[in-house]
C-alpha positions, -999 to 999 in steps of 0.1 A, spaced: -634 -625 763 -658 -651 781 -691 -625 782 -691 -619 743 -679 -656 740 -717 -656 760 -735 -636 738 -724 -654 708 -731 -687 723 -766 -678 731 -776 -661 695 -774 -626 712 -748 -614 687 -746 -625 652 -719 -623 628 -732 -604 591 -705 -609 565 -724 -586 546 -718 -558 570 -684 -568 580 -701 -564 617 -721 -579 645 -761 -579 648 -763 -571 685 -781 -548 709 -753 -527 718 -762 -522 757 -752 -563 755 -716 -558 737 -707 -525 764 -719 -547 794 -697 -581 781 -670 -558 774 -674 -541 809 -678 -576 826 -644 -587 809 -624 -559 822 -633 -531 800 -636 -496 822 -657 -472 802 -633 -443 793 -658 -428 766 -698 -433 758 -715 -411 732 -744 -412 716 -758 -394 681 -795 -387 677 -801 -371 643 -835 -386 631 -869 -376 633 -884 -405 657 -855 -394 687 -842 -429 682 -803 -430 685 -789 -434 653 -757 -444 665 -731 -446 687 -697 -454 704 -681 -467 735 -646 -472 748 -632 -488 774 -595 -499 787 -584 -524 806 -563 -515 832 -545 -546 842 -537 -553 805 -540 -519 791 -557 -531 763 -586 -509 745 -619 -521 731 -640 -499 713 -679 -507 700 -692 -482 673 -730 -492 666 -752 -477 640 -789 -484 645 -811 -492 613 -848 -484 608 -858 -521 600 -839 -537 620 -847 -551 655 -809 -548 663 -778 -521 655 -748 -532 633 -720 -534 660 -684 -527 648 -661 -542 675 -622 -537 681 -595 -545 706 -563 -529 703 -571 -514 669 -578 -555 655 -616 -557 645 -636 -584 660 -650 -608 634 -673 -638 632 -655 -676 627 -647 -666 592 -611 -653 602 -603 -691 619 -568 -695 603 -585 -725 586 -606 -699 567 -582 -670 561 -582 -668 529 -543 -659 527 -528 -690 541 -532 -721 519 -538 -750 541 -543 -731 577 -510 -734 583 -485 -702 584 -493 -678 555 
């Protein structure tokens, strides 16, 4: 996934182990996904709050040649500049460096659990 491998690389999305998610505009996670194969199969969005902002939203997309699936569910906070971006492929969450095998917490030494 070279275009969020992009986004991470230039600050754009930021892991929050708080959150369990990325801090991310999510127009940039649907276009990386889109520019690394992803076809948009589904795009909605909720507005439920008094200022008309989005509160939230979702997007899938397959790719075809794979037929893997990526989904991005975002949920936009008043304070903050950017949504909380959930990201999956094939049902397997996207997460910041802390899931390296050298820091999963279930294996020992990094080696097989």
């Amino acid at each position: 996934m070279n275009a969020l491998d992009g986004l991470r690389g230039h600050g754009r999305m930021t892991w929050v182990e708080a959150e369990q998610g990325w801090a991310a505009a999510p127009e940039d996670i649907v276009n990386a996904l889109s520019s690394d194969g992803f076809e948009e199969c589904q795009r909605a969005v909720t507005t439920s709050r008094r200022d008309s902002r989005p509160a939230g939203g979702v997007w899938q997309g397959l790719d075809t040649r794979t037929g893997a699936v990526a989904s991005a569910i975002w949920v936009n906070r008043l304070l903050w500049p950017q949504a909380m971006v959930f990201i999956t492929v094939d049902g397997e969450p996207l997460r910041g460096d802390t899931t390296s095998p050298e820091h999963d917490p279930h294996r020992e030494d990094g080696g097989e659990a």
